[in-house]
C-alpha positions in Angstrom: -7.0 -24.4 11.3 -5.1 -21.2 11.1 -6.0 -18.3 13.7 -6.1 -14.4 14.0 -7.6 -13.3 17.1 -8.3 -9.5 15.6 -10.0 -8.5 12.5 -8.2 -5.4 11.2 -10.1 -2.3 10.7 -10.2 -2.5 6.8 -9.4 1.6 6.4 -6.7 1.9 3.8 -4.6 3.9 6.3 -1.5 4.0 4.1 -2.8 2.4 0.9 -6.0 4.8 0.0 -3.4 6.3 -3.0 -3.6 3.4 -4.4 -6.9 1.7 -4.6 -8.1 3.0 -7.7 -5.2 0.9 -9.4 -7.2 -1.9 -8.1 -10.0 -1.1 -9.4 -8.5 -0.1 -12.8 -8.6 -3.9 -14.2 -13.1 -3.7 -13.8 -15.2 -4.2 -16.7 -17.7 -1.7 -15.7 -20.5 -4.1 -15.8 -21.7 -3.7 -11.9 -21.6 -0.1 -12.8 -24.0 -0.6 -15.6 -26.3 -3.0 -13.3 -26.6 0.1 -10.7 -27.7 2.7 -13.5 -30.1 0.1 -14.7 -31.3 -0.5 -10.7 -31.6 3.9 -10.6 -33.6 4.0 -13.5 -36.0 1.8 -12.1 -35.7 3.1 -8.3 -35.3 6.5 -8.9 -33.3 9.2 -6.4 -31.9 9.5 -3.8 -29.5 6.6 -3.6 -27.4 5.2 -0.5 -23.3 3.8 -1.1 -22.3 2.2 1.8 -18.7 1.4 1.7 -18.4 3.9 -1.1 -14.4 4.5 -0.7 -12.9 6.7 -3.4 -16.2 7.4 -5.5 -15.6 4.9 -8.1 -19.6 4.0 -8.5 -21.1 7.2 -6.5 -19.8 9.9 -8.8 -20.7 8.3 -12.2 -24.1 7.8 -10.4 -23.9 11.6 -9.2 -22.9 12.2 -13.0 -26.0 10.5 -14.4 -28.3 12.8 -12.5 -28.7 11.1 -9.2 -28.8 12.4 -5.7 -25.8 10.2 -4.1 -25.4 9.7 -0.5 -22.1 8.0 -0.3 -20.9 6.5 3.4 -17.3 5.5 4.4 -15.7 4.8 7.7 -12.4 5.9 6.4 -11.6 9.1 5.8 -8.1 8.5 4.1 -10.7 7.3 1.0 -13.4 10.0 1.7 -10.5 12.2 1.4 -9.8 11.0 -2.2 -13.5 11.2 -2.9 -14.0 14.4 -1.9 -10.9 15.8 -4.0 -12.5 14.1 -6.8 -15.5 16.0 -5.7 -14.0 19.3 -6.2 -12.9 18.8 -9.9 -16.6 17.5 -10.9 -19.4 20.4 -11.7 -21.3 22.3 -9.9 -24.1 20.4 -10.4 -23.0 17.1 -10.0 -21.5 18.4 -6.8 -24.5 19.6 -5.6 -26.0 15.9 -6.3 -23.0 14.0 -4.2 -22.8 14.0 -0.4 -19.6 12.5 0.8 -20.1 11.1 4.6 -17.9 10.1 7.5 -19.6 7.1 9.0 -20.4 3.2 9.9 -22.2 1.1 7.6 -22.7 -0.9 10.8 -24.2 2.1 12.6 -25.9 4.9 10.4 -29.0 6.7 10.2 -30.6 9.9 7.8 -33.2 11.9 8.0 -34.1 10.4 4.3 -34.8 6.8 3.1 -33.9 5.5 0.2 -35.5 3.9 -2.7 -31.9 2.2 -3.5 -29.1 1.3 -1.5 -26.0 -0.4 -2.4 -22.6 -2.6 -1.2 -20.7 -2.7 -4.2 -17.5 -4.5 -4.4 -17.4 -7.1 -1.2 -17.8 -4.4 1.0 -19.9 -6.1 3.2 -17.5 -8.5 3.7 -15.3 -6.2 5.6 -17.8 -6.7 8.6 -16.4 -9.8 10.7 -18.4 -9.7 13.6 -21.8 -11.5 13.5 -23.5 -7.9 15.6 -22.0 -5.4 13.1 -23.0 -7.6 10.5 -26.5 -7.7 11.7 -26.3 -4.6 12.4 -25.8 -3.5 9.1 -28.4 -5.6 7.8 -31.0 -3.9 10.2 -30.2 -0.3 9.7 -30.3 -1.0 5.7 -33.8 -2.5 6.3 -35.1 0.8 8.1 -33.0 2.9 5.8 -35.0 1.9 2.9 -38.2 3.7 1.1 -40.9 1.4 0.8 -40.6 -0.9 -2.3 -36.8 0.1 -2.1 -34.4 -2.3 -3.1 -31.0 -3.5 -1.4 -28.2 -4.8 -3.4 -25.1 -6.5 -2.4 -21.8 -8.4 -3.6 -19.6 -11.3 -2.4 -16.9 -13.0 -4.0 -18.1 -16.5 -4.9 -15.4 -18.6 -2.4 -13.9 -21.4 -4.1 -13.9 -24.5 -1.7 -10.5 -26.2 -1.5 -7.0 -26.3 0.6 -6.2 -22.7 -1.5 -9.3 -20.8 0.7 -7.6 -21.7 3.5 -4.0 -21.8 2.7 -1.6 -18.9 4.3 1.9 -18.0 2.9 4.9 -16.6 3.8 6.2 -15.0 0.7 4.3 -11.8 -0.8 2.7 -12.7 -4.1 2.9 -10.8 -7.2 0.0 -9.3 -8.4 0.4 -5.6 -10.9 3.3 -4.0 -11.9 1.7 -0.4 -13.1 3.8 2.8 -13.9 1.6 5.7 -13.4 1.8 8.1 -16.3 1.0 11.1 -14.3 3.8 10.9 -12.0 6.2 8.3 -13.6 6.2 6.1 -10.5 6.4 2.2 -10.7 4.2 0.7 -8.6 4.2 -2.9 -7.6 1.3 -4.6 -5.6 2.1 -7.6 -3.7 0.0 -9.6 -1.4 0.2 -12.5 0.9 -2.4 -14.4 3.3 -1.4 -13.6 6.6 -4.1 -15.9 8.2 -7.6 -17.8 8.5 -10.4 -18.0 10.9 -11.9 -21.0 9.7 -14.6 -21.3 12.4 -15.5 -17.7 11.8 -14.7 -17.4 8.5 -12.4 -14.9 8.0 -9.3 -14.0 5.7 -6.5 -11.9 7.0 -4.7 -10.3 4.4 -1.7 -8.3 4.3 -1.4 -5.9 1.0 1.8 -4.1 -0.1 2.2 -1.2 -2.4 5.8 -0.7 -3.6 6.6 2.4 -5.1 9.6 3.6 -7.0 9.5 7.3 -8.4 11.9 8.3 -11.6 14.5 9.7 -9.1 15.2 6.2 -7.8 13.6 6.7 -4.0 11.7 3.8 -3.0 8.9 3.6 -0.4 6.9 0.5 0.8 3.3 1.4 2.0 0.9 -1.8 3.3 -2.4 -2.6 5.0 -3.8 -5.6 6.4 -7.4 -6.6 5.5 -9.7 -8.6 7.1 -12.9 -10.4 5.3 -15.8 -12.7 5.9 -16.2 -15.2 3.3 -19.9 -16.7 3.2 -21.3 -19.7 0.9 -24.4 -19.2 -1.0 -26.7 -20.6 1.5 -25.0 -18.5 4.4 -25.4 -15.6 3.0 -29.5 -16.7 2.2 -29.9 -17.6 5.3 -28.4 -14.1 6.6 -30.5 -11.9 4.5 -33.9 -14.1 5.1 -32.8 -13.7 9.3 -33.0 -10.1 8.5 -36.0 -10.0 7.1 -35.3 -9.1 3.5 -36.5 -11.4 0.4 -34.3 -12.2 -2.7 -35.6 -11.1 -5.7 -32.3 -11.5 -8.0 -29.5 -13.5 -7.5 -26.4 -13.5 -9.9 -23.2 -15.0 -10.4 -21.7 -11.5 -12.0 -23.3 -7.9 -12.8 -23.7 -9.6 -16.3 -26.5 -11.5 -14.5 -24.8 -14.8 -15.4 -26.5 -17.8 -13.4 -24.9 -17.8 -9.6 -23.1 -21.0 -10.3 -21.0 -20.0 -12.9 -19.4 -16.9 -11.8 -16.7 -15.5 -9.4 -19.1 -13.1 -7.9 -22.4 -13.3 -5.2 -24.9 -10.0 -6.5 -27.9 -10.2 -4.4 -30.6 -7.9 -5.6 -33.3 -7.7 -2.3 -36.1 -5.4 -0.6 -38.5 -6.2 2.6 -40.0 -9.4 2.5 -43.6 -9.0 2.6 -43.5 -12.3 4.8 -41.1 -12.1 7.7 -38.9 -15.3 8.0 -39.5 -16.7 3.9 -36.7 -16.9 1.6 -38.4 -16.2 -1.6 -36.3 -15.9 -4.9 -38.3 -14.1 -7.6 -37.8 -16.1 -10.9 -39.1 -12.5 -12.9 -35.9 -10.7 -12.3 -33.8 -13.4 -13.6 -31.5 -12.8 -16.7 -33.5 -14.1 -20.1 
């Protein structure tokens, strides 16, 4: 069993420049699963964990009133610069906020809110994690729907494995500024009794004039089997009415991704999977 005694705080501190290079490689797909989710739910809709805009402004840009919560503001910062480029009426439409998706409250609920992208995994203790799951519940409109992604853990020595040596994952030269950027990443440690991954991620950057910089983060997330994460959303009192294994909708056995698609169960305490809003 390897050991960290302290989640980090998961704010892209030094690494917010960077994110959307992460994000770059995305199909889109989850984005076209939340436009399908609006037309149905209708406006306003709640982000959590909304970083640097990526699914709140195309939302904002298809006509939606967008509430979109961080907790750090080095990301809000690069939301709301993206903010200031957009329209004047899609501005008007997207509300950038400082807060804790553990700890949050409006004056509005919402007929859809979302965690896109494992965000929710960035919550490593079992209160903020509950506590999350309980201010979602009262943040909702009634019939409002909650959806949420996990990465699908593979079980094996490589979950729990920690290394060394930084491994290799982009090389990217941005064409805007001419910089090679490297990302790098290595697994500094595991919780295995609270299942937790500590991750360290480095950005390299070299601009066309030869100066180098190295900027880095360390991330901590909860991984969660399929019947954990059931069991967490049916202790909360929600009901599962979807559950895929990508925003394809693939089956939840045969993809890389956990997309829960829930609202308030009408029965406290019943884990109830609504075969209707399965894929054909």
């Amino acid at each position: 069993m390897h050991i960290m005694q302290c989640a980090m705080e998961n704010l892209f501190a030094h690494t917010a420049d960077y994110y959307d290079l992460d994000t770059r490689f995305m199909p889109g797909t989850d984005l076209d699963l939340y436009r399908e989710l609006l037309e149905i739910q209708g406006t306003p809709v709640l982000e959590l964990a909304c970083g640097t805009g990526r699914i709140s402004i195309p939302l904002a840009e298809s006509g939606a009133s967008v509430w979109a919560l961080d907790r750090s503001p080095a990301m809000l910062a690069i939301l709301k610069r993206k903010r200031a480029s957009l329209p004047w009426k899609v501005r008007r439409r997207l509300h950038p906020v400082v807060g804790d998706m553990a700890s949050f409250r409006f004056l509005r609920r919402f007929p859809l809110i979302m965690i896109p992208f494992r965000g929710f995994q960035a919550l490593t203790e079992q209160r903020r994690i509950e506590s999350c799951l309980h201010h979602v519940k009262r943040s909702l409109a009634p019939g409002g729907l909650f959806v949420l992604d996990l990465f699908a853990p593979r079980v094996g020595p490589a979950l729990t494995e920690c290394a060394t040596d930084e491994h290799i994952d982009w090389v990217y030269e941005r064409p805007e500024t001419g910089e090679l950027i490297t990302r790098t990443s290595r697994r500094r440690g595991v919780d295995t009794a609270r299942r937790i991954l500590h991750t360290e991620v480095v950005y390299y950057v070299e601009t066309p004039d030869g100066k180098r910089a190295r900027r880095a983060d360390d991330f901590s997330l909860r991984y969660y089997q399929r019947w954990e994460i059931e069991t967490l959303l049916c202790s909360a009192g929600f009901e599962i009415i979807a559950e895929y294994g990508g925003y394809d909708k693939r089956p939840l056995q045969a993809g890389s991704d956990m997309v829960f698609v829930v609202r308030v169960a009408q029965k406290p305490n019943t884990l109830r999977i609504m075969e209707s809003w399965r894929s054909e």
